[in-house]
N, CA, C and O atoms as CSV, one atom per row, in Angstrom:
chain,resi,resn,atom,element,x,y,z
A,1,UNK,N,N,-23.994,-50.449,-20.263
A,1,UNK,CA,C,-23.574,-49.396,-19.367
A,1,UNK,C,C,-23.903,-48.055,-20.032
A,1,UNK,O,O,-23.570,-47.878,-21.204
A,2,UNK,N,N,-24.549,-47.089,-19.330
A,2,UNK,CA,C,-24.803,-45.865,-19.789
A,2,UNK,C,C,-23.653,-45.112,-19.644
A,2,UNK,O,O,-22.966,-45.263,-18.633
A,3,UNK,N,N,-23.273,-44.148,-20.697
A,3,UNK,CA,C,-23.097,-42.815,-20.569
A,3,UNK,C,C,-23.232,-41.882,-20.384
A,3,UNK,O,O,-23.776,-41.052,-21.112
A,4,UNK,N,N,-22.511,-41.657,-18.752
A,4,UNK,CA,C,-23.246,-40.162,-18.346
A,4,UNK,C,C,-22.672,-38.773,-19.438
A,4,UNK,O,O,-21.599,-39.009,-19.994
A,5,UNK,N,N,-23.122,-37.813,-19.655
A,5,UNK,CA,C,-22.191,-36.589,-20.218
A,5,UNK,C,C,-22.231,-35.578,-19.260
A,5,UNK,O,O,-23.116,-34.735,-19.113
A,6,UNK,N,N,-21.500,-35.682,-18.803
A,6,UNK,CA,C,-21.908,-33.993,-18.087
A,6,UNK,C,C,-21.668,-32.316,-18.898
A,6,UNK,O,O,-20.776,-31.940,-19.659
A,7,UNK,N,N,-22.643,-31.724,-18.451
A,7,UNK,CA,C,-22.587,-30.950,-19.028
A,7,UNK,C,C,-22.141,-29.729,-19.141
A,7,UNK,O,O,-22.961,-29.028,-18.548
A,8,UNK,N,N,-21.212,-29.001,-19.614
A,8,UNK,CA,C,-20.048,-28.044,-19.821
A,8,UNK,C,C,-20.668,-26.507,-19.522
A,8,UNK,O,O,-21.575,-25.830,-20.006
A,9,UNK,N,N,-19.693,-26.338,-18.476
A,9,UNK,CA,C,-20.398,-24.776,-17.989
A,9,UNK,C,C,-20.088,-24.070,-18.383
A,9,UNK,O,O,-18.890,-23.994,-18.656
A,10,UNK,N,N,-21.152,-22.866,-18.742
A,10,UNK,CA,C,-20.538,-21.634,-19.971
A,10,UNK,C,C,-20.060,-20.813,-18.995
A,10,UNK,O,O,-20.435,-20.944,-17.830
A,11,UNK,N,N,-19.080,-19.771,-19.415
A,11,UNK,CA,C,-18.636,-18.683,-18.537
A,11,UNK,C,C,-19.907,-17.864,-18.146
A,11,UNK,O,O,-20.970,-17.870,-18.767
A,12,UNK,N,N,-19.586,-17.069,-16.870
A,12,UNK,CA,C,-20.113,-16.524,-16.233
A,12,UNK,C,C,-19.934,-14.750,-17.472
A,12,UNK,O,O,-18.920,-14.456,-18.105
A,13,UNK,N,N,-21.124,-14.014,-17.436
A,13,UNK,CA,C,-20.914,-13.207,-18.045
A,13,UNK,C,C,-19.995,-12.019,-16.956
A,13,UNK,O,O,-20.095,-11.927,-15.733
A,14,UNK,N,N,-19.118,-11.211,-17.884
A,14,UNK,CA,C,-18.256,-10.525,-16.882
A,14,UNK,C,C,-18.744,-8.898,-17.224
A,14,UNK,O,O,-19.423,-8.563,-18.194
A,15,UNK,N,N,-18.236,-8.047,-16.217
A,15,UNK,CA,C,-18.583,-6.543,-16.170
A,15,UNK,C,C,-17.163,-6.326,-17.031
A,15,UNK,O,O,-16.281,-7.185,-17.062
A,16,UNK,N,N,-17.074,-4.911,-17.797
A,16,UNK,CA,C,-15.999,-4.410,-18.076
A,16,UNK,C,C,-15.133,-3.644,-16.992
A,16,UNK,O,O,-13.916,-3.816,-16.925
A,17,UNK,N,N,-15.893,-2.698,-16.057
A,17,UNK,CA,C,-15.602,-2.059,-14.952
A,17,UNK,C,C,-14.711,-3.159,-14.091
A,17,UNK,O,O,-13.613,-2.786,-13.679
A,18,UNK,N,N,-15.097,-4.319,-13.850
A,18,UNK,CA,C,-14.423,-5.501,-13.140
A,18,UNK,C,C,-12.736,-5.669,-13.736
A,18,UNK,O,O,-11.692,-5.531,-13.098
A,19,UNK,N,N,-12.898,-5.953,-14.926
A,19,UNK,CA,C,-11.575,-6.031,-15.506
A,19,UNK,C,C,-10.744,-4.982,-15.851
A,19,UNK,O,O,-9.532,-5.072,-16.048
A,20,UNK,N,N,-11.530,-3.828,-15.930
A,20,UNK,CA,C,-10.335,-2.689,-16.199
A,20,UNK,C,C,-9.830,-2.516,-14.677
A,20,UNK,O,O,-8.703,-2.050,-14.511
A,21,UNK,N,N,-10.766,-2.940,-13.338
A,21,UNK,CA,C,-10.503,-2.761,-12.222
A,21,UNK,C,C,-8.838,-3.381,-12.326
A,21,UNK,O,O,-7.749,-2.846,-12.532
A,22,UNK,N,N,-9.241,-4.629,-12.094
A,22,UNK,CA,C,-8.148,-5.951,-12.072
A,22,UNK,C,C,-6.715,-5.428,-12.921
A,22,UNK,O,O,-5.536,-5.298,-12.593
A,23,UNK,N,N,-7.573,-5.187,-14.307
A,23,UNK,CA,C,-5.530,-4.559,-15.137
A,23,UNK,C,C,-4.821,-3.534,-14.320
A,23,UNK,O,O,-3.628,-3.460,-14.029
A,24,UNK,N,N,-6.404,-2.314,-13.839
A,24,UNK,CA,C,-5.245,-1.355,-12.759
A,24,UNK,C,C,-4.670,-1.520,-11.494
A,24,UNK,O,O,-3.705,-0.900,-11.048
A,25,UNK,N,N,-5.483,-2.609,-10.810
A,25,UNK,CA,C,-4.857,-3.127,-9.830
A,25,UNK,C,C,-3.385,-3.994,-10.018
A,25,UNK,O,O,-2.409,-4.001,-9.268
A,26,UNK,N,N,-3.556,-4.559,-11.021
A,26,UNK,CA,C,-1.664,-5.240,-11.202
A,26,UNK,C,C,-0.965,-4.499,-11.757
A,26,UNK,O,O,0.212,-4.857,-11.705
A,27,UNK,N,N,-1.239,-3.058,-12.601
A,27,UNK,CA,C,-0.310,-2.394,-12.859
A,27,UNK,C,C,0.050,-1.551,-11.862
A,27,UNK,O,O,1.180,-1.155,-12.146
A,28,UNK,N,N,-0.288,-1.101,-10.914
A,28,UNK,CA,C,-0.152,-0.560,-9.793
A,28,UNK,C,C,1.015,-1.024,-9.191
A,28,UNK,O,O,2.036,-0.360,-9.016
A,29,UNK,N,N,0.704,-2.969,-8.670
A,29,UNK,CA,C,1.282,-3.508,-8.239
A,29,UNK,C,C,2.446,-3.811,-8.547
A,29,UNK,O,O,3.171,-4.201,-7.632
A,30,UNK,N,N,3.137,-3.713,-10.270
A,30,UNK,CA,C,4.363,-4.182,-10.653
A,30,UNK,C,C,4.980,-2.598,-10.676
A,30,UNK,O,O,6.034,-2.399,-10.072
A,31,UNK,N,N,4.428,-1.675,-11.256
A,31,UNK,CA,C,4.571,-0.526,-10.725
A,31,UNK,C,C,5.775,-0.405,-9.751
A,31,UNK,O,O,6.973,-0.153,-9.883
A,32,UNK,N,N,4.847,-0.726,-8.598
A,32,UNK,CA,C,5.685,-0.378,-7.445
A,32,UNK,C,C,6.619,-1.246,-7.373
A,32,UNK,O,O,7.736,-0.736,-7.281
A,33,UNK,N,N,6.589,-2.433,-7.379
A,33,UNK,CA,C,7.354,-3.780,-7.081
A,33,UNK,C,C,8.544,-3.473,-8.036
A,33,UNK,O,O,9.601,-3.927,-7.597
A,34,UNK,N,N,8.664,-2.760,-9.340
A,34,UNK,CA,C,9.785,-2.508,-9.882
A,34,UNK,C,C,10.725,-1.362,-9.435
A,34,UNK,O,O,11.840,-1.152,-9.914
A,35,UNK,N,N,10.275,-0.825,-8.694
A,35,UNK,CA,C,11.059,0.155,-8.220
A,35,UNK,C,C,11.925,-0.551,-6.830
A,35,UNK,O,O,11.874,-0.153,-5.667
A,36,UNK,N,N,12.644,-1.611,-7.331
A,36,UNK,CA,C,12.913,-2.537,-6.074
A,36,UNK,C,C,14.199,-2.196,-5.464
A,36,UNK,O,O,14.600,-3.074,-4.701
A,37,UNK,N,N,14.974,-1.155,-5.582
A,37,UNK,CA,C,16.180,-0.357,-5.118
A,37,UNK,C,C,15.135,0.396,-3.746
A,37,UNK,O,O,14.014,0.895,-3.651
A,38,UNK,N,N,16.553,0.035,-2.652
A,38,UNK,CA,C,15.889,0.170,-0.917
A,38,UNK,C,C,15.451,2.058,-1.012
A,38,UNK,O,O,15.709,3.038,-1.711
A,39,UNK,N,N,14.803,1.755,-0.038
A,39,UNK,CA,C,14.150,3.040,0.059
A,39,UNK,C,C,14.369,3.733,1.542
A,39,UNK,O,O,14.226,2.979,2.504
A,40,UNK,N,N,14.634,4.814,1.742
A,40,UNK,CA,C,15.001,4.788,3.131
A,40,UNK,C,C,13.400,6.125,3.759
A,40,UNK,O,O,12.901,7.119,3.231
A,41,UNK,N,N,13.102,5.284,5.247
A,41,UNK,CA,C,12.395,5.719,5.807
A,41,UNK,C,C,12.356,5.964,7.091
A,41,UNK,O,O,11.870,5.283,7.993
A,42,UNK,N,N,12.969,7.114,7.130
A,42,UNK,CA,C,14.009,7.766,8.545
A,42,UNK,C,C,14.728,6.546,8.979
A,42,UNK,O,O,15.711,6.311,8.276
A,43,UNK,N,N,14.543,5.814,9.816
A,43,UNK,CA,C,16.195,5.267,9.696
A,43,UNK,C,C,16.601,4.110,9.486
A,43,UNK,O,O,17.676,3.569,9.745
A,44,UNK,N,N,15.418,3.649,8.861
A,44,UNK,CA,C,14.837,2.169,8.093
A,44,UNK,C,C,15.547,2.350,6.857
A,44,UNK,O,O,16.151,3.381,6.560
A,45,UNK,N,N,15.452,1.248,6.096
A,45,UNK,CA,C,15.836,0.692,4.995
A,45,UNK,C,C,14.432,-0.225,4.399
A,45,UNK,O,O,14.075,-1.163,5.113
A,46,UNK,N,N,13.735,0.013,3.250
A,46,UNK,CA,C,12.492,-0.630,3.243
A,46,UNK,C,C,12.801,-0.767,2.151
A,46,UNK,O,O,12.943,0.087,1.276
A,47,UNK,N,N,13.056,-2.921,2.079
A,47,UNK,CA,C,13.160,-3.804,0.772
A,47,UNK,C,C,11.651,-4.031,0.633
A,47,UNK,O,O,10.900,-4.637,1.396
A,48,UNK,N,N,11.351,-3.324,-0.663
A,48,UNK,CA,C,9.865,-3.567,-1.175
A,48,UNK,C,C,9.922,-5.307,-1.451
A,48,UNK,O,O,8.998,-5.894,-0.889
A,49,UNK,N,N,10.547,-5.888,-1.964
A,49,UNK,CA,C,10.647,-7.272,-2.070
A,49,UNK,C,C,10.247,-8.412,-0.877
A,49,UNK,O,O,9.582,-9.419,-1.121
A,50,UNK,N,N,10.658,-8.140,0.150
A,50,UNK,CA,C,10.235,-8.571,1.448
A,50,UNK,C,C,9.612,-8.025,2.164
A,50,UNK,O,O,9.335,-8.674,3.173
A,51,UNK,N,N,9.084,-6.682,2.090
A,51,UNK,CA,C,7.871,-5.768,2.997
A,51,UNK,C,C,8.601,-5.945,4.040
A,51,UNK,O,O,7.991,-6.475,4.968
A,52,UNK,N,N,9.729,-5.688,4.244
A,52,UNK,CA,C,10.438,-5.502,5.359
A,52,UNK,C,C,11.177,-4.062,5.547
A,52,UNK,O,O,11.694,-3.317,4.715
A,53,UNK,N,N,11.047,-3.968,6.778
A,53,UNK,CA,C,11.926,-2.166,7.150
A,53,UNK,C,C,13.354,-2.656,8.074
A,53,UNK,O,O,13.339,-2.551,9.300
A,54,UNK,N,N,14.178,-3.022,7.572
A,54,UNK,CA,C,15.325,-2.973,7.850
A,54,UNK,C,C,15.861,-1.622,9.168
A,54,UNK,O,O,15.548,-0.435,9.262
A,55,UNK,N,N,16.730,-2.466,9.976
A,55,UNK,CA,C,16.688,-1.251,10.811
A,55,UNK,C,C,18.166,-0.421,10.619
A,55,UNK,O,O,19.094,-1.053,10.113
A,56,UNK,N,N,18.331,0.670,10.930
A,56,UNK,CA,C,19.703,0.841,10.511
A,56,UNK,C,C,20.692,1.246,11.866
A,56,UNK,O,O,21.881,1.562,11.809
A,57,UNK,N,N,19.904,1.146,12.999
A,57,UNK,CA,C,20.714,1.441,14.100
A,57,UNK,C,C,20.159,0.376,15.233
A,57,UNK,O,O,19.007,0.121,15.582
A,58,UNK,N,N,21.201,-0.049,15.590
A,58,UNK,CA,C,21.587,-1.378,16.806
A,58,UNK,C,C,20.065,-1.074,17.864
A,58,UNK,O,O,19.385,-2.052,18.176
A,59,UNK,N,N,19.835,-0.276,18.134
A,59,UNK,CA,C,18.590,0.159,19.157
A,59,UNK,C,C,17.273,-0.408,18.455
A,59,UNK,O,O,16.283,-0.525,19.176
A,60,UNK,N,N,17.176,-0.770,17.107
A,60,UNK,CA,C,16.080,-1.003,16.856
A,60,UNK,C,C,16.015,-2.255,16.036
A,60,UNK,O,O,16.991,-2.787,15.507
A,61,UNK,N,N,14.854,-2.651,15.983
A,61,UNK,CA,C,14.407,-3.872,15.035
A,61,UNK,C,C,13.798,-4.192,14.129
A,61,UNK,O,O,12.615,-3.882,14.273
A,62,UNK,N,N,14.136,-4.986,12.646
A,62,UNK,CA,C,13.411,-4.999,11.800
A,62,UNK,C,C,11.974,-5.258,11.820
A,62,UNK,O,O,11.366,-5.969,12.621
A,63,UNK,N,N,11.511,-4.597,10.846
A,63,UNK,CA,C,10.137,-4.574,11.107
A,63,UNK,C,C,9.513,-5.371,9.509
A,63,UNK,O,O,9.927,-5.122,8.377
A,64,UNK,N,N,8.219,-6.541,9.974
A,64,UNK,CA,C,7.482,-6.603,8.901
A,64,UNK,C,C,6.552,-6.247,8.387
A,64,UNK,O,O,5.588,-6.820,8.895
A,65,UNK,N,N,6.186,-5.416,7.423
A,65,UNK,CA,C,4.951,-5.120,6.771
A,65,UNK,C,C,3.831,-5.527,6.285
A,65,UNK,O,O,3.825,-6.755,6.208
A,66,UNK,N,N,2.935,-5.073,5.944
A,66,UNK,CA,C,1.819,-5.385,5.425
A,66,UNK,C,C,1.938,-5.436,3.975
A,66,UNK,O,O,2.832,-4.787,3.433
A,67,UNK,N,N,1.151,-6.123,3.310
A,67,UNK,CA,C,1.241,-5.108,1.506
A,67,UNK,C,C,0.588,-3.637,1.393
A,67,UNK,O,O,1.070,-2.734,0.710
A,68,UNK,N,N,-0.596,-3.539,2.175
A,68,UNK,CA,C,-0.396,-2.189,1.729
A,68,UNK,C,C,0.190,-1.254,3.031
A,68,UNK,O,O,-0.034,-0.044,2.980
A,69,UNK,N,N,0.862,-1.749,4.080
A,69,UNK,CA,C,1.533,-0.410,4.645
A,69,UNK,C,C,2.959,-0.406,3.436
A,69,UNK,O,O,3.182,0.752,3.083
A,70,UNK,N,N,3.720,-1.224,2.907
A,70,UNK,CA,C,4.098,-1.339,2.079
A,70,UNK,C,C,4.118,-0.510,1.084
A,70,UNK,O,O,5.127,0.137,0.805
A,71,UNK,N,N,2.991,-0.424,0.420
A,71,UNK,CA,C,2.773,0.085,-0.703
A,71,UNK,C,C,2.498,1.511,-0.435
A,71,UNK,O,O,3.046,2.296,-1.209
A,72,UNK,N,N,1.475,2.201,0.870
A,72,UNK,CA,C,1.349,3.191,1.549
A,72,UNK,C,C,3.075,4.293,1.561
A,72,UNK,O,O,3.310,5.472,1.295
A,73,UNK,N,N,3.797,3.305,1.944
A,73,UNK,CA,C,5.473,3.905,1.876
A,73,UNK,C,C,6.121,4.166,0.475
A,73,UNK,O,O,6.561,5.258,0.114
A,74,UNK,N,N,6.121,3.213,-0.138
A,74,UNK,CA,C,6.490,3.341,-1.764
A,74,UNK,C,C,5.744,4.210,-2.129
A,74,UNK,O,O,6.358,5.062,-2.771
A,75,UNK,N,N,4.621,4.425,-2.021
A,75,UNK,CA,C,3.666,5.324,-3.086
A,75,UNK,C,C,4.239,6.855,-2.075
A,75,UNK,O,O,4.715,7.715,-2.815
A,76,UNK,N,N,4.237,7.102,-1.105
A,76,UNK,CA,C,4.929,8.699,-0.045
A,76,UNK,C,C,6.472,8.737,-0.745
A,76,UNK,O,O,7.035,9.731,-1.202
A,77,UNK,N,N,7.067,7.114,-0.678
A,77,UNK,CA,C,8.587,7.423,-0.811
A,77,UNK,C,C,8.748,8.198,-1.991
A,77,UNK,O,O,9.700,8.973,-1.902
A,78,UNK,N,N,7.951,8.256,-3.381
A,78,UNK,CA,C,7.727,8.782,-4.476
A,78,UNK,C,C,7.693,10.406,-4.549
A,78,UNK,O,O,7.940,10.954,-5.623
A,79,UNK,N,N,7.461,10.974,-3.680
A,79,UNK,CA,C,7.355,12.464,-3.195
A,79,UNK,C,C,7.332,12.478,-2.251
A,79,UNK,O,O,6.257,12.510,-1.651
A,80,UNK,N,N,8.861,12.459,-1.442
A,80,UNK,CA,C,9.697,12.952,-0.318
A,80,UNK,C,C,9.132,14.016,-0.778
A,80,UNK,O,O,8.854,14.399,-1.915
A,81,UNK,N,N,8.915,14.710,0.902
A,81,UNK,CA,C,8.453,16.187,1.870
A,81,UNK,C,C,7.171,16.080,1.503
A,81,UNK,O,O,6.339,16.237,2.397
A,82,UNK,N,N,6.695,15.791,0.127
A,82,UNK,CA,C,4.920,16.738,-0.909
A,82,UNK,C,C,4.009,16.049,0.076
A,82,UNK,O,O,4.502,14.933,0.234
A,83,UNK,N,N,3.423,16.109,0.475
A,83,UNK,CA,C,1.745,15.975,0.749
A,83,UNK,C,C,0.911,15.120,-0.163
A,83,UNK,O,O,0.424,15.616,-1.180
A,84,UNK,N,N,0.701,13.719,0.188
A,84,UNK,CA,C,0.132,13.345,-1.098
A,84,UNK,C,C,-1.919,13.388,-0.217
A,84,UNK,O,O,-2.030,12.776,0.846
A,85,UNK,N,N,-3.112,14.043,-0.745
A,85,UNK,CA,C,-3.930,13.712,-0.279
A,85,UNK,C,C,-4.318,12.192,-0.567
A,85,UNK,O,O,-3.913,11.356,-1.375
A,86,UNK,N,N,-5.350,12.199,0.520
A,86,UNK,CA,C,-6.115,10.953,0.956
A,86,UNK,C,C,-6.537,10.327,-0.069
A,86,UNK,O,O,-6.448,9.100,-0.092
A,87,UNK,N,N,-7.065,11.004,-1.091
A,87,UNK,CA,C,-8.097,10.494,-1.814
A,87,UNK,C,C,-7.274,9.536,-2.817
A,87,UNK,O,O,-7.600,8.395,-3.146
A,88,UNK,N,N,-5.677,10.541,-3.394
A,88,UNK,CA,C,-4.535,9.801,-4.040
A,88,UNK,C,C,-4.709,8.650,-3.585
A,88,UNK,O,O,-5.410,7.820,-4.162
A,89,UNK,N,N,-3.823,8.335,-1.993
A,89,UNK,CA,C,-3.492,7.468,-2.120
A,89,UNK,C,C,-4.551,6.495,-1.811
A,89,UNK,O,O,-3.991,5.402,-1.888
A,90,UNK,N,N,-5.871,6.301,-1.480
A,90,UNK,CA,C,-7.222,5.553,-1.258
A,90,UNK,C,C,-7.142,5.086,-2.944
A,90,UNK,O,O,-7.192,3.861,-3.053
A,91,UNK,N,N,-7.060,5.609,-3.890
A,91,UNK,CA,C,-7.047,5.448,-5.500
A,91,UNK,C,C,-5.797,4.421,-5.635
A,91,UNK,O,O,-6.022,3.362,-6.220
A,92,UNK,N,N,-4.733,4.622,-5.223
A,92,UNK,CA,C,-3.563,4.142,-5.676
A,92,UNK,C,C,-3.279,2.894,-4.770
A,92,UNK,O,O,-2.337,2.141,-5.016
A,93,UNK,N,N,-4.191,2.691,-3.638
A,93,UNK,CA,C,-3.242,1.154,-2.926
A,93,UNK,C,C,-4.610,0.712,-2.742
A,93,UNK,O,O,-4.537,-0.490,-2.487
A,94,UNK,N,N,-6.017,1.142,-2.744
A,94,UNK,CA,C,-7.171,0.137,-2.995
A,94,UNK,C,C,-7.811,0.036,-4.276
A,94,UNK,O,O,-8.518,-0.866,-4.723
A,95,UNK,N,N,-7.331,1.433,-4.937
A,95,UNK,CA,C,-8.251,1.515,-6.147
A,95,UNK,C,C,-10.058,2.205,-5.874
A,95,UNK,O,O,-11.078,1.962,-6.518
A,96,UNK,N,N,-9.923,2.777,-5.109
A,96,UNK,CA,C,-11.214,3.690,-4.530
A,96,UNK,C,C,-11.218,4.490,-4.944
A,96,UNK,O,O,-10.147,5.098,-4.963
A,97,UNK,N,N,-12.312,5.058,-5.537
A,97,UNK,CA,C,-12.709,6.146,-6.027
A,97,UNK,C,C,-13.332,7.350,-6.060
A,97,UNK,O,O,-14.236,6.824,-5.412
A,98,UNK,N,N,-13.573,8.061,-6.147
A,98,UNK,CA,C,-13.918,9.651,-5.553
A,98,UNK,C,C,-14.941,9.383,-4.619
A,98,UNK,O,O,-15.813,8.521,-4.721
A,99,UNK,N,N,-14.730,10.361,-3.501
A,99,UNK,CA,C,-15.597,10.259,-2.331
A,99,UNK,C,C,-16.429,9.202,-1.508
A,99,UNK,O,O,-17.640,9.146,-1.293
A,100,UNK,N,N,-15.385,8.378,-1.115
A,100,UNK,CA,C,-15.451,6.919,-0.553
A,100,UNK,C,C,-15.344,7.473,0.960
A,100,UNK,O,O,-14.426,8.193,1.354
A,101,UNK,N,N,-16.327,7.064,1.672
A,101,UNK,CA,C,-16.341,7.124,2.994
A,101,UNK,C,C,-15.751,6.056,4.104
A,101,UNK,O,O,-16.454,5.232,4.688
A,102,UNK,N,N,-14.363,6.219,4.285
A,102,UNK,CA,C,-13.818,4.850,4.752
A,102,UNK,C,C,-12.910,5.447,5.585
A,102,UNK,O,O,-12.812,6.672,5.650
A,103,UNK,N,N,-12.067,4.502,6.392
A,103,UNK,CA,C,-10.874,4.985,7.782
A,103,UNK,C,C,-10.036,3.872,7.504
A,103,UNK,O,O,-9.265,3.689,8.446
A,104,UNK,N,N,-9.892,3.096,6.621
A,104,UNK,CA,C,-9.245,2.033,6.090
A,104,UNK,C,C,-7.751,2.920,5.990
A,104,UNK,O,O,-6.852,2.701,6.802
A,105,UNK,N,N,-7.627,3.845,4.996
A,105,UNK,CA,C,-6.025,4.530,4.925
A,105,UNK,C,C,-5.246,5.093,6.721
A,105,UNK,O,O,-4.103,5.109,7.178
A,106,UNK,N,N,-7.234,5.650,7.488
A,106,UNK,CA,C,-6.278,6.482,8.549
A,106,UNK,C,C,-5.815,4.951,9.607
A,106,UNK,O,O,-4.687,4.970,10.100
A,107,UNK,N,N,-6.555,3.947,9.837
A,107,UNK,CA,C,-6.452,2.459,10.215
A,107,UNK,C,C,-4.475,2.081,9.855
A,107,UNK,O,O,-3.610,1.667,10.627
A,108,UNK,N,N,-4.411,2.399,8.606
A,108,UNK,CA,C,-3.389,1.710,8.193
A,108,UNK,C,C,-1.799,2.796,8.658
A,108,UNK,O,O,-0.618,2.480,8.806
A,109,UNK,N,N,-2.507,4.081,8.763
A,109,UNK,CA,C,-1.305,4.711,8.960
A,109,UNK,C,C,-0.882,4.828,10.556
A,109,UNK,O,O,0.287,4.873,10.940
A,110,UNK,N,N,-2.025,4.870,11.401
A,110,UNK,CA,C,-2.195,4.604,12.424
A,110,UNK,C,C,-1.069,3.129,12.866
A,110,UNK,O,O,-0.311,3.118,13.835
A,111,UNK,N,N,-1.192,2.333,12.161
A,111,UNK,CA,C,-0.279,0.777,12.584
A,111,UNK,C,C,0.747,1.104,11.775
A,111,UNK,O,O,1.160,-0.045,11.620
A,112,UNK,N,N,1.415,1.703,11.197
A,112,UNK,CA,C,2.594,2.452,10.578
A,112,UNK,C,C,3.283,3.084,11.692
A,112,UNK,O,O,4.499,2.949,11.830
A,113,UNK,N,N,2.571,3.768,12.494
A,113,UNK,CA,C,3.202,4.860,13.060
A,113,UNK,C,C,3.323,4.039,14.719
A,113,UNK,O,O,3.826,4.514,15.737
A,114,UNK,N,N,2.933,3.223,14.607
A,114,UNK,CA,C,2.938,2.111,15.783
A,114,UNK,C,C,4.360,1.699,16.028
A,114,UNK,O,O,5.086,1.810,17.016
A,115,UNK,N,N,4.623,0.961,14.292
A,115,UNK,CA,C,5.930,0.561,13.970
A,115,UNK,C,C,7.072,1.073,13.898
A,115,UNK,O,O,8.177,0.595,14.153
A,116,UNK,N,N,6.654,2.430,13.409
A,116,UNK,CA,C,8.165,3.325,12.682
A,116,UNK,C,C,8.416,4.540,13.325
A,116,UNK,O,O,9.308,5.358,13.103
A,117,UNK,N,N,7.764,4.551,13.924
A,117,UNK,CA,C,7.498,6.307,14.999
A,117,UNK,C,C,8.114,5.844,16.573
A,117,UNK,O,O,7.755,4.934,17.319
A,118,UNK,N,N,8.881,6.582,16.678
A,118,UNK,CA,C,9.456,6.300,18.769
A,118,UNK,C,C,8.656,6.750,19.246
A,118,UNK,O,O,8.329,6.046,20.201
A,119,UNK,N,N,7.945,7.765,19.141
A,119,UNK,CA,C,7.110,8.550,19.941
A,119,UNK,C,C,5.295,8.373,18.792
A,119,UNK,O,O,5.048,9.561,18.583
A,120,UNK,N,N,4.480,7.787,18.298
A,120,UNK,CA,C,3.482,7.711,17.519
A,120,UNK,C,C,2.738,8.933,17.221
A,120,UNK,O,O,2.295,9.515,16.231
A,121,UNK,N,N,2.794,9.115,18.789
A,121,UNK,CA,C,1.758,10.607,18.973
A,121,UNK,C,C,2.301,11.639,18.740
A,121,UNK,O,O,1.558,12.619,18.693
A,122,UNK,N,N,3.789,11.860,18.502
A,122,UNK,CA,C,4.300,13.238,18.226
A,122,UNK,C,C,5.441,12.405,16.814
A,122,UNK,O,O,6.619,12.049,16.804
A,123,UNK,N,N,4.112,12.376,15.584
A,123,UNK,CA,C,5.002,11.680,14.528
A,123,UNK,C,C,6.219,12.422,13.764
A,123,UNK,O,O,5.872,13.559,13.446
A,124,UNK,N,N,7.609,12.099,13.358
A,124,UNK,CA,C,8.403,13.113,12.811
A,124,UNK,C,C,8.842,12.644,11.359
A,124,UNK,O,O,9.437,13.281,10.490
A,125,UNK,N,N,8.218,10.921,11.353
A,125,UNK,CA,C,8.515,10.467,10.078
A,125,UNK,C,C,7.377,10.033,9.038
A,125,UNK,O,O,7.594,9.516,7.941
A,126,UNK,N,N,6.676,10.202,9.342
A,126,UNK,CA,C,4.934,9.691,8.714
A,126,UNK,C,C,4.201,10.985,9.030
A,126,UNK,O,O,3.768,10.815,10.170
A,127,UNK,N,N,3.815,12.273,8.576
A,127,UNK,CA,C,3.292,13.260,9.120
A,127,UNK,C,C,1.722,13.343,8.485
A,127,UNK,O,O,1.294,12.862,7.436
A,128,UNK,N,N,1.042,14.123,9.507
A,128,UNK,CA,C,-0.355,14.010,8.631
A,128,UNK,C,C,-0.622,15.705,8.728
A,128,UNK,O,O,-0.405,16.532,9.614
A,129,UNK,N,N,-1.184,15.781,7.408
A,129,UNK,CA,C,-1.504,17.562,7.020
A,129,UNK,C,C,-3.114,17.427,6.956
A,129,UNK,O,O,-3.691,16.342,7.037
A,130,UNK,N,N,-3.715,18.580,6.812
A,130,UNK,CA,C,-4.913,18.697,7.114
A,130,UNK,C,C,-5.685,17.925,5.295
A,130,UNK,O,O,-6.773,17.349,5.296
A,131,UNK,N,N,-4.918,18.092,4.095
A,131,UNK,CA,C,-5.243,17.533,3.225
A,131,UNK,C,C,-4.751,15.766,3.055
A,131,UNK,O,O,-5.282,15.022,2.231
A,132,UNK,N,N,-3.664,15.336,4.000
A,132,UNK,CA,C,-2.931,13.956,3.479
A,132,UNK,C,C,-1.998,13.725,4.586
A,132,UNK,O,O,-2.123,13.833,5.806
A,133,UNK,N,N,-0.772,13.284,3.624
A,133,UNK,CA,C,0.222,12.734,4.351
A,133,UNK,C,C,1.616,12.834,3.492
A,133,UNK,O,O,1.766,12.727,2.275
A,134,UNK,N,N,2.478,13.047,4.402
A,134,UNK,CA,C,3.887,13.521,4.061
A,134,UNK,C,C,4.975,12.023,4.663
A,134,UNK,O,O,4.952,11.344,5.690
A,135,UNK,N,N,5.474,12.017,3.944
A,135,UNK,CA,C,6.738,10.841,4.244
A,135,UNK,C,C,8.112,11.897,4.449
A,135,UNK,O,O,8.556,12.487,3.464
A,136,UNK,N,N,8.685,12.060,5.702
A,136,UNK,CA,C,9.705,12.593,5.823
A,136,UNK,C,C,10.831,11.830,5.151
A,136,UNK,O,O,11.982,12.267,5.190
């Protein structure tokens, strides 16, 4: 009877850019995830733990999140009233980098304001400034 051997695959060679990507992407992520005390977002209650928006008045209903509308809120809840620009938070919940041509953030705030806004089109809790976005 022969012996087959098969033969042992060497690793794939890796980029450095790839892995420093990856460390900043999970530090990001525990980052936020440790800041796990509720967060309030006009009249929500948002457990980062469950990506859930808790409602706080009988008229309305909990809502579930995305990870990054999620993270979109945690990273605003961080500077109540300030203006954080686009480019911040495109850096901080994809990891994108200067002058990225994308609608991915306005996409995401857009279905935010779907959820958390009574009125979407006349927003009073998700605001958008001509540089970003404000978390009332």
């Amino acid at each position: 009877m022969a012996l087959r051997i098969r033969a042992q695959k060497r690793p794939k060679p890796f980029r450095l850019g790839a892995i420093i990507d990856e460390i900043e992407a999970l530090a990001r992520k525990t980052a936020h995830i440790s800041a796990l005390a509720h967060i309030n977002v006009g009249t929500y209650s948002l457990d980062p733990t469950q990506n859930m928006l808790y409602a706080s008045e009988a008229t309305q209903s909990d809502i579930k999140l995305t990870d990054k509308e999620k993270e979109i809120l945690l990273i605003l809840s961080r500077a109540p009233g300030r203006t954080l620009e686009r480019e911040s938070l495109l850096r901080e919940v994809w990891g994108y980098g200067e002058n990225i041509e994308t609608h991915t953030l306005e996409t995401h705030i857009y279905r935010l304001r779907q959820k958390i806004e009574i009125d979407p089109a006349a927003p009073k809790i998700l605001l958008t400034s001509e540089n970003g976005y404000t978390l009332k």
